[in-house]
TITORVO-745705 format. One record per residue (C-alpha): residue number from 1; residue in one letter; chain; z, x, y. Coordinates in nm, 2 decimals, always signed. Last residue first. Example, Ala and Ser with C-alpha at 12.3 -4.5 7.8 and 13.67 -1.06 7.14 Angstrom:
  resi  resn  chain      up    east   north
     2     S      A   +0.71   +1.37   -0.11
     1     A      A   +0.78   +1.23   -0.45
***
This chain:
  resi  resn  chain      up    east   north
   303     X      A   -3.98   -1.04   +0.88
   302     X      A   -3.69   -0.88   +0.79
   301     X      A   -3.40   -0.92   +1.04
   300     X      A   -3.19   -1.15   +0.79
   299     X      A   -3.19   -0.86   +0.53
   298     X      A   -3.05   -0.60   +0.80
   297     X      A   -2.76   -0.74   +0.82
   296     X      A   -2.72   -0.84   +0.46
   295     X      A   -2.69   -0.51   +0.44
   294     X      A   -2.46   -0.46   +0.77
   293     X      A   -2.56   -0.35   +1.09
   292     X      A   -2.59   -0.69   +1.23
   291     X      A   -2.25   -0.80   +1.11
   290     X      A   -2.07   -0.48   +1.25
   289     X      A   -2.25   -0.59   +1.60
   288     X      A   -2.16   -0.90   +1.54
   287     X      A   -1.79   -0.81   +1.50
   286     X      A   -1.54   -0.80   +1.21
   285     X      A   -1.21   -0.69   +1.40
   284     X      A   -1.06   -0.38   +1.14
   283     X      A   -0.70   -0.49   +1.01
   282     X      A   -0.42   -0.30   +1.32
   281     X      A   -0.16   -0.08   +1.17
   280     X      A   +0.10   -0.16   +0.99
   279     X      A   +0.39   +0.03   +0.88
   278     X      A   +0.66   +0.06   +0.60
   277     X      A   +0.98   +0.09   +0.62
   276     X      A   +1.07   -0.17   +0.59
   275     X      A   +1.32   -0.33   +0.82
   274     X      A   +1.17   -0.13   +1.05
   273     X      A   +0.83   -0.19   +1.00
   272     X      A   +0.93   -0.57   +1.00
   271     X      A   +1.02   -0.51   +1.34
   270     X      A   +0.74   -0.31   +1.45
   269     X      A   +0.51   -0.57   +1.31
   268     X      A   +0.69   -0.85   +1.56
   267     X      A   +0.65   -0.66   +1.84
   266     X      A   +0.32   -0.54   +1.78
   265     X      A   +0.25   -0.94   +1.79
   264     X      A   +0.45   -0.99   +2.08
   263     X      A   +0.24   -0.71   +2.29
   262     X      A   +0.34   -0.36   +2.32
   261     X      A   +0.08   -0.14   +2.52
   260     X      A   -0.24   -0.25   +2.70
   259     X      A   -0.42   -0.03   +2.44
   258     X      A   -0.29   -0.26   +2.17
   257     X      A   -0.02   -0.14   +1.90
   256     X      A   -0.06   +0.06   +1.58
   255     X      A   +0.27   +0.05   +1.36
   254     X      A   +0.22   +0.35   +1.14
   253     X      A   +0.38   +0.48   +0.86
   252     X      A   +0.15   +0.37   +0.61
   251     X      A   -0.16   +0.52   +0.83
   250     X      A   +0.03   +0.84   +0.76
   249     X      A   -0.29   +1.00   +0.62
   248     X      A   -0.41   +0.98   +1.00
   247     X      A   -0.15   +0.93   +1.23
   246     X      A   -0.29   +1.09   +1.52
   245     X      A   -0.64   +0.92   +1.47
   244     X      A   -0.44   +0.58   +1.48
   243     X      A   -0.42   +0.58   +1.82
   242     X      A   -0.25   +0.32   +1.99
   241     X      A   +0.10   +0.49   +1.90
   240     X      A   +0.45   +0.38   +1.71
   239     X      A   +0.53   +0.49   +1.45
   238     X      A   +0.76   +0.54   +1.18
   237     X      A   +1.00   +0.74   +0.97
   236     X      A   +1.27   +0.69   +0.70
   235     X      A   +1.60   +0.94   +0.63
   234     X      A   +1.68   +1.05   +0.25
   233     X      A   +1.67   +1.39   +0.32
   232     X      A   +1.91   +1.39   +0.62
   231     X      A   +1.69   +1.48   +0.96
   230     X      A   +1.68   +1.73   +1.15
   229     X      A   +1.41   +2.02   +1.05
   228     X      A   +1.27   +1.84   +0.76
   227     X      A   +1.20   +1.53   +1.02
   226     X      A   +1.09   +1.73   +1.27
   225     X      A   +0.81   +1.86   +1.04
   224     X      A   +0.70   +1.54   +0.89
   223     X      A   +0.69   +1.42   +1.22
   222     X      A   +0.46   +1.72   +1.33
   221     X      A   +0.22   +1.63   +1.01
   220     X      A   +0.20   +1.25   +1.14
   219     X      A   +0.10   +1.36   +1.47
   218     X      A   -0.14   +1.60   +1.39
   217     X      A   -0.35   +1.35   +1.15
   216     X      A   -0.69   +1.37   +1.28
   215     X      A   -0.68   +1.71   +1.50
   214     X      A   -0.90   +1.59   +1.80
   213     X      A   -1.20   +1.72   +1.88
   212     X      A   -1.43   +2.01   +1.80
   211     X      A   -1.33   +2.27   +1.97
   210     X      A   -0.96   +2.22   +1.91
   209     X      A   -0.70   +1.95   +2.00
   208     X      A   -0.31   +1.84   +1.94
   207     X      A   -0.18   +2.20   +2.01
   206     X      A   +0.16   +2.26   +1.90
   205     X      A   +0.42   +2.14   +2.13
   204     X      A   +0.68   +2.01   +1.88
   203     X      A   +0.71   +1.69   +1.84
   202     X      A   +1.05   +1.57   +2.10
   201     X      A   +1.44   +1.46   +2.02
   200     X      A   +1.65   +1.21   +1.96
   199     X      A   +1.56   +0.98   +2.20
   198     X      A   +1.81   +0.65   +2.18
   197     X      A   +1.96   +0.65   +2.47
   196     X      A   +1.66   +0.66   +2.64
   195     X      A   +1.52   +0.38   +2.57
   194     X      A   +1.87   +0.15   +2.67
   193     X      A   +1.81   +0.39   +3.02
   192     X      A   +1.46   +0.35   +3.07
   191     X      A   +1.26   +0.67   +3.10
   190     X      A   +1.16   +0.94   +3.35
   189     X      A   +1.53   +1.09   +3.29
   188     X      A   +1.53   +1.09   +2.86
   187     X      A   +1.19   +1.26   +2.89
   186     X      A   +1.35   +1.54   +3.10
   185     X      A   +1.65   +1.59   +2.89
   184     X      A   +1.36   +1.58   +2.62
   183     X      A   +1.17   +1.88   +2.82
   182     X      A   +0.84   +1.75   +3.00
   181     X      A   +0.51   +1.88   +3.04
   180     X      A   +0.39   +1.88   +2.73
   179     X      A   +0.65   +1.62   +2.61
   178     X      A   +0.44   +1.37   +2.79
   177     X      A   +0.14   +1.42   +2.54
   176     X      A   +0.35   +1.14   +2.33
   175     X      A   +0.53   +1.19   +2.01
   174     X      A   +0.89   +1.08   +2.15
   173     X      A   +1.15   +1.09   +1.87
   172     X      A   +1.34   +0.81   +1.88
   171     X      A   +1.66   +0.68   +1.65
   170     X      A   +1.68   +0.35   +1.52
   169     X      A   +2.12   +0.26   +1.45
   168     X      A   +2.09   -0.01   +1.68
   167     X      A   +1.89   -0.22   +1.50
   166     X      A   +1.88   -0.58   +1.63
   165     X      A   +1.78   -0.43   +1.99
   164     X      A   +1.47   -0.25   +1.88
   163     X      A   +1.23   -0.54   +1.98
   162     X      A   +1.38   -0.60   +2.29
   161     X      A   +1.38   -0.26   +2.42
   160     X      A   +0.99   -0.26   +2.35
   159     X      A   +0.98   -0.57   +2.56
   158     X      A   +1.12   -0.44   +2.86
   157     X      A   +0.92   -0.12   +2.80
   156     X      A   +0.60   -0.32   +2.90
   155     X      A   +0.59   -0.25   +3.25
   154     X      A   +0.70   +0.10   +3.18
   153     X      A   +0.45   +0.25   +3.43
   152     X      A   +0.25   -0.03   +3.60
   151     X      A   -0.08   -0.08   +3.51
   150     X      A   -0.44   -0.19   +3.66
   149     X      A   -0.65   +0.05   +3.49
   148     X      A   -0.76   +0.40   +3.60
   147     X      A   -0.34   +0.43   +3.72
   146     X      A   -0.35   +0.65   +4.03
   145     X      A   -0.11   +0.40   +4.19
   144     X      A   +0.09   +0.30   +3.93
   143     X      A   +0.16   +0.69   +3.85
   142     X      A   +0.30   +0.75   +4.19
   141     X      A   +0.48   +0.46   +4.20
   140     X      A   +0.64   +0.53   +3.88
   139     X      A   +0.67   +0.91   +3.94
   138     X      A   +0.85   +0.80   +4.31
   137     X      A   +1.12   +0.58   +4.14
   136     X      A   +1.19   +0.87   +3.88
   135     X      A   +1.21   +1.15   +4.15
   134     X      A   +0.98   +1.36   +4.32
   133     X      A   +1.00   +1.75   +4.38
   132     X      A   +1.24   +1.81   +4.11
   131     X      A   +1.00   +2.04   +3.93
   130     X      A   +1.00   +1.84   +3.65
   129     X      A   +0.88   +1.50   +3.81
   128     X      A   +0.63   +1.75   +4.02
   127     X      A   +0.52   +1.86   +3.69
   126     X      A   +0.49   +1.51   +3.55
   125     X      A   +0.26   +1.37   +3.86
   124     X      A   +0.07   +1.70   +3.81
   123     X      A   -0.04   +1.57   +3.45
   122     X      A   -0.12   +1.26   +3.61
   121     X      A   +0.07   +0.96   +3.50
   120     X      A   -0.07   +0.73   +3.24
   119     X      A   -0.18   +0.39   +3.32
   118     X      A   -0.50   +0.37   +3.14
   117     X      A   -0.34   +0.32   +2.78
   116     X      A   -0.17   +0.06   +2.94
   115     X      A   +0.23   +0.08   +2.94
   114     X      A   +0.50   +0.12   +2.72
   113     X      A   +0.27   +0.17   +2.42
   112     X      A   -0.07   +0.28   +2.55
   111     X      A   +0.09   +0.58   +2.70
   110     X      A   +0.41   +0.65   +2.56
   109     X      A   +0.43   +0.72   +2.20
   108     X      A   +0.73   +0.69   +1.98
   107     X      A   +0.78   +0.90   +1.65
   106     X      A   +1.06   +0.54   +1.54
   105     X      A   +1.34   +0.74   +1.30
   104     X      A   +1.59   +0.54   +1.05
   103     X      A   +1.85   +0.67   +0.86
   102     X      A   +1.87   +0.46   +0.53
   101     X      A   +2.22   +0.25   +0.57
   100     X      A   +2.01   -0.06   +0.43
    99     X      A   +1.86   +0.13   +0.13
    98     X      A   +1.46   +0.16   +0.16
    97     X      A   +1.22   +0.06   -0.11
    96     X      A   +0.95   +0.29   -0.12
    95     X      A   +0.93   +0.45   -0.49
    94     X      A   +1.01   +0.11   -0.68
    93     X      A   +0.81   -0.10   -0.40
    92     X      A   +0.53   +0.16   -0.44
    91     X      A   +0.50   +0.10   -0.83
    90     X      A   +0.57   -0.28   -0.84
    89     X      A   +0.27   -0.31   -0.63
    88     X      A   +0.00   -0.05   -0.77
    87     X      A   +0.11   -0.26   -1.14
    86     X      A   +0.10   -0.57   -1.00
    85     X      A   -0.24   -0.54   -0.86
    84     X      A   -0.38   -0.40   -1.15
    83     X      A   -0.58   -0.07   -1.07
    82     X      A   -0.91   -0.04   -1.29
    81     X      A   -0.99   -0.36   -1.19
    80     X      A   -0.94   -0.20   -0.77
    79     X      A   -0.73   -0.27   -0.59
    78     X      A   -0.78   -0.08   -0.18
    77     X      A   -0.64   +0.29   -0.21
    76     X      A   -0.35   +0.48   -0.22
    75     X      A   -0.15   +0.30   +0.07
    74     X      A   -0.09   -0.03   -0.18
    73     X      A   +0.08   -0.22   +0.14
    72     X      A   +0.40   -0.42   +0.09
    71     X      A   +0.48   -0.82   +0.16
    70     X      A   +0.77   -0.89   +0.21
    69     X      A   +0.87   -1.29   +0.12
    68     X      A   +0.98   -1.58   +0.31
    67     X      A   +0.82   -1.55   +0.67
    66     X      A   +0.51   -1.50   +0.50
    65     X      A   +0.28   -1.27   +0.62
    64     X      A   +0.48   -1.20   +0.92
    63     X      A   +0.60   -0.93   +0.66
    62     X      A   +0.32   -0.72   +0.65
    61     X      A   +0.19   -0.77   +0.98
    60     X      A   -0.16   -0.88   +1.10
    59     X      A   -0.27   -0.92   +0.72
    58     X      A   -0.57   -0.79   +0.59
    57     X      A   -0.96   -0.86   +0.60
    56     X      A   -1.24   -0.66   +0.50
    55     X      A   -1.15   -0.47   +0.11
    54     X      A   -1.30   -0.76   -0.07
    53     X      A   -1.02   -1.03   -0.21
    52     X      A   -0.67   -1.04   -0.35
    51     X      A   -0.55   -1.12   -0.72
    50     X      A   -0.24   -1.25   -0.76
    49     X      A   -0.06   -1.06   -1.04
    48     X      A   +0.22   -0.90   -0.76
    47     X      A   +0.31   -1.29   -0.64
    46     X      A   +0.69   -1.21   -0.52
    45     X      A   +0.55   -0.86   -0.40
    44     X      A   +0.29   -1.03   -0.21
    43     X      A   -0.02   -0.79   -0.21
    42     X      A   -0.21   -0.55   +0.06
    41     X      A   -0.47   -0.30   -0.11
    40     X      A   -0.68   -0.24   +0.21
    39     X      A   -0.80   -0.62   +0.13
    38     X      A   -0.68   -0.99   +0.14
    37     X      A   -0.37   -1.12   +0.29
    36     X      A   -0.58   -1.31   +0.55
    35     X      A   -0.37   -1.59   +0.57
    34     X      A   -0.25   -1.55   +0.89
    33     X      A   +0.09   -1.78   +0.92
    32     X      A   +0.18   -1.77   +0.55
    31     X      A   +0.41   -2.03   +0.51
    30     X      A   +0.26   -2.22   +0.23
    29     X      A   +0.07   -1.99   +0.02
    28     X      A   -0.27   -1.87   +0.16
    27     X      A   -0.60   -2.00   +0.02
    26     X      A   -0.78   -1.69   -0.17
    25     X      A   -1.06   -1.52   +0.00
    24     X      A   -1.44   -1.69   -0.13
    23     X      A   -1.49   -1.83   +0.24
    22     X      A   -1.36   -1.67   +0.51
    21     X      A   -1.04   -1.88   +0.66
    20     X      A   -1.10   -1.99   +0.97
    19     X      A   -1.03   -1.78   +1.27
    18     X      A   -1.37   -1.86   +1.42
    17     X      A   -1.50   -1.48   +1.40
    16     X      A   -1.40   -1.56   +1.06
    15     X      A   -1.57   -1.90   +1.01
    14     X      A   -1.88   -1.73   +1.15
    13     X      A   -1.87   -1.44   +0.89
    12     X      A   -1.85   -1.71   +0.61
    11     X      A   -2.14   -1.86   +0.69
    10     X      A   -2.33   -1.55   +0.79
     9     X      A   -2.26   -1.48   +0.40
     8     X      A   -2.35   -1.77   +0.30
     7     X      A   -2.70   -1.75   +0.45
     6     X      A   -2.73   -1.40   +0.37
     5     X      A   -2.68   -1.48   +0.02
     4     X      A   -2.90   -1.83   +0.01
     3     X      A   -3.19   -1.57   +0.21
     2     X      A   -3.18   -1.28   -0.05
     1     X      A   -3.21   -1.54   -0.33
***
């Protein structure tokens, strides 16, 4: 019985890895262009009853779903019997649905968002930048030359602009390490003109680290804090940052892009996000080496 399991179950695992659809997940209404609405509490909120699969696969974006409906995250925690679909659904659309004139705010990283992750300036790069002794031509230069990766600076901000063109009314607030060493008015300089029009303002400086690591979830509890601070009570927040560790318990909020920065695909899940509200960050990649860990895993390796 061990074996017919594993044996589906590697079945199912190669038509993922594939980009089939897994088998035993529901078949995707007409229109849905990943069909992989199943897990981490995802549901269509014209089909609320519909029951979705084992917490593993979810949608690439929430509303790219199905280019007909919105489809909103349960952020709580995955269905559950005890938790009716419809009922953990019509519950967060009810508290979460934004008004159209909703102030909007986009915590925007840098590194690994307008460029490769890899293709961050040097911290003395910055200072210089501040100091006046280089200008913006120069930093860029500078920083595509001592870039651990093959990056320009920017090279992807082009696209970024792109995205937020059809709402004009999205305000930044820049959430990268860059604010460390640069003011806002300084920020605003080292980047693109139609981005920095928008900057609002900065995250406060407060220390992102300790001893043992990274602060999971400093990020999202800064925003929180600029947004008391400056923004009307009614106003909306996003993301926009590689690392989800930042954002932790604001994993709602979040619209996680690639390493290499803003691709199309980040591009179209920021701009659902913003009609939203409501994030998306990357569904886990099921790989062989998460395969070969696994239960069933480690059943197919008994003798």
């Amino acid at each position: 019985m061990v074996a017919v399991a594993a044996a589906k179950y590697v079945s199912s695992s190669k038509s993922v890895l594939a980009g089939a659809r897994p088998v035993g997940l529901p078949r995707p209404k007409r229109g849905c262009e990943f069909g992989r609405c199943a897990a981490e509490g995802q549901v269509c909120a014209s089909d609320a009853s519909r029951r979705v699969a084992a917490a593993t696969f979810s949608c690439v974006s929430f509303a790219d779903c199905d280019p007909t409906r919105t489809v909103f995250p349960i952020v709580s925690s995955p269905l559950t019997p005890q938790q009716p679909a419809k009922e953990q659904s019509m519950q967060f659309i009810q508290t979460h649905q934004p008004a159209e004139d909703t102030e909007m705010y986009l915590a925007l990283d840098l590194d690994g968002v307008l460029h490769h992750h890899a293709g961050a300036p040097l911290v003395s790069q910055c200072k210089a930048f501040a100091g006046g002794r280089i200008g913006r031509d120069e930093l860029i230069s500078l920083a595509s030359e001592s870039a651990l990766w093959p990056s320009i600076l920017f090279e992807r901000a082009e696209m970024f602009s792109r995205t937020i063109t059809a709402a004009p009314s999205v305000k930044i607030v820049i959430a990268s390490a860059w604010r460390y060493d640069l003011s806002v008015a300084q920020l605003q300089a080292a980047l693109p003109a139609e981005i920095a029009a928008r900057v609002a303002g900065a995250l406060d400086n407060d220390r992102e680290q300790d001893s043992d690591g990274l602060l999971q979830g400093i990020r999202g509890r800064l925003m929180e804090r600029w947004m008391a601070q400056h923004a009307a009570p009614d106003a909306r927040w996003i993301a926009l940052d590689d690392n989800r560790a930042y954002w932790s318990g604001y994993l709602h909020r979040l619209v996680e892009c690639p390493h290499a920065g803003i691709d199309a695909a980040t591009s179209r899940r920021l701009k659902a996000a913003i009609r939203t509200g409501v994030g998306s960050p990357r569904p886990p990649m099921v790989t062989p080496a998460r395969i070969q860990h696994s239960a069933v895993g480690q059943a197919l390796a008994l003798p």
